[in-house]
TIMI-330376 format. One line per field, with one value per residue: residue number from 1; residue in three letters; x, y, z of N, C-alpha, C in turn. Coordinates in steps of 0.1 Angstrom, whole numbers, plus 5000, padded with zeros to 4 digits. Atoms other than C-alpha are relative to their C-alpha. Layout:
% residues N
resi: c(NUM;...) $
resn: c(ALA;...) $
n.X: c(X;...) $
n.Y: c(Y;...) $
n.Z: c(Z;...) $
ca.X: c(X;...) $
ca.Y: c(Y;...) $
ca.Z: c(Z;...) $
c.X: c(X;...) $
c.Y: c(Y;...) $
c.Z: c(Z;...) $
This chain:
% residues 42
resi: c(1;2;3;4;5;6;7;8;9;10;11;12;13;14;15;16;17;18;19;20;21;22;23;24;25;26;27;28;29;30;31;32;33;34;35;36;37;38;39;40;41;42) $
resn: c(UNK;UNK;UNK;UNK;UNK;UNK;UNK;UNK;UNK;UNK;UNK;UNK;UNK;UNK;UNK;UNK;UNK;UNK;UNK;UNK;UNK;UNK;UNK;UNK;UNK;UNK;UNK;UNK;UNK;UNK;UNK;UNK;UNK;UNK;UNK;UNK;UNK;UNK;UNK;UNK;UNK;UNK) $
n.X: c(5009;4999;4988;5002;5006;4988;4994;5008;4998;4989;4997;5010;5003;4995;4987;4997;5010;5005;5010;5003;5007;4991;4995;5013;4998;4988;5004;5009;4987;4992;5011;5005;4984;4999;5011;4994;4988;5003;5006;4993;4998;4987) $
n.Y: c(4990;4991;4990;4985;4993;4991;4990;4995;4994;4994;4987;4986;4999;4988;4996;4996;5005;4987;5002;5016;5007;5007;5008;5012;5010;5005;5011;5010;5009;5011;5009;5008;5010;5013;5009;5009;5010;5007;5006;5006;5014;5006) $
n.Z: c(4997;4992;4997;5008;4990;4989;5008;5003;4987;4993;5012;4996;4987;5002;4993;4981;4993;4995;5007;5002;5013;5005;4995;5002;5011;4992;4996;5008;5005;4992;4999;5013;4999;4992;5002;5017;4995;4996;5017;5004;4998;4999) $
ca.X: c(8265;8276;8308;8293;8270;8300;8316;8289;8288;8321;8322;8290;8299;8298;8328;8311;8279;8261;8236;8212;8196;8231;8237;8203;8211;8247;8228;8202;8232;8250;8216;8209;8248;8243;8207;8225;8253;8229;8211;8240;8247;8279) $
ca.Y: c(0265;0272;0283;0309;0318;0325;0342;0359;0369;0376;0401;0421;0417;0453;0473;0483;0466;0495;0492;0464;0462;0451;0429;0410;0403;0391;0372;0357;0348;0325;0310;0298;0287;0263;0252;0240;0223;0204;0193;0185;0152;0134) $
ca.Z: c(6422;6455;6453;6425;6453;6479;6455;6447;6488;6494;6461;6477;6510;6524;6542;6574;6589;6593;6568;6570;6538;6525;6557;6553;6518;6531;6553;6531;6509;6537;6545;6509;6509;6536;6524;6490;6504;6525;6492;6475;6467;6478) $
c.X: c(5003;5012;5000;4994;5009;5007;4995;5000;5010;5004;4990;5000;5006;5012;4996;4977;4984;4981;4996;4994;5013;5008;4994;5005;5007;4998;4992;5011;5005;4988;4995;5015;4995;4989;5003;5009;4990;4991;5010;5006;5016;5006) $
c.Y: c(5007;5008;5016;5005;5005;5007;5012;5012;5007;5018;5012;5003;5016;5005;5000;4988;5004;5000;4990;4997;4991;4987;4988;4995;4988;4987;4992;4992;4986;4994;4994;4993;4985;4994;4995;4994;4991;4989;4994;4991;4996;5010) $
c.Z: c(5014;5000;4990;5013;5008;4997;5000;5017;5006;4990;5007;5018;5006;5012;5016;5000;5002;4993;4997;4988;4992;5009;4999;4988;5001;5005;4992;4990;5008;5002;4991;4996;5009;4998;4989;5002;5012;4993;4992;5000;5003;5011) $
């Protein structure tokens, strides 16, 4: 699941910065990344 998710992040991640409705997602992405690898077992 996560590495669909970072995939998932890296595929929408956008060219320039600029616009934050695509940076927040971006970011809400990497912060649901690292809240599932802290959950996941082993």
């Amino acid at each position: 699941m996560v590495e669909a998710l970072r995939r998932q992040r890296n595929d929408c991640e956008p060219k320039s910065n600029q616009n934050p409705r695509y940076s927040n997602a971006v970011s809400a992405l990497g912060w649901l990344i690292n809240d599932l690898r802290t959950e996941e077992p082993g």
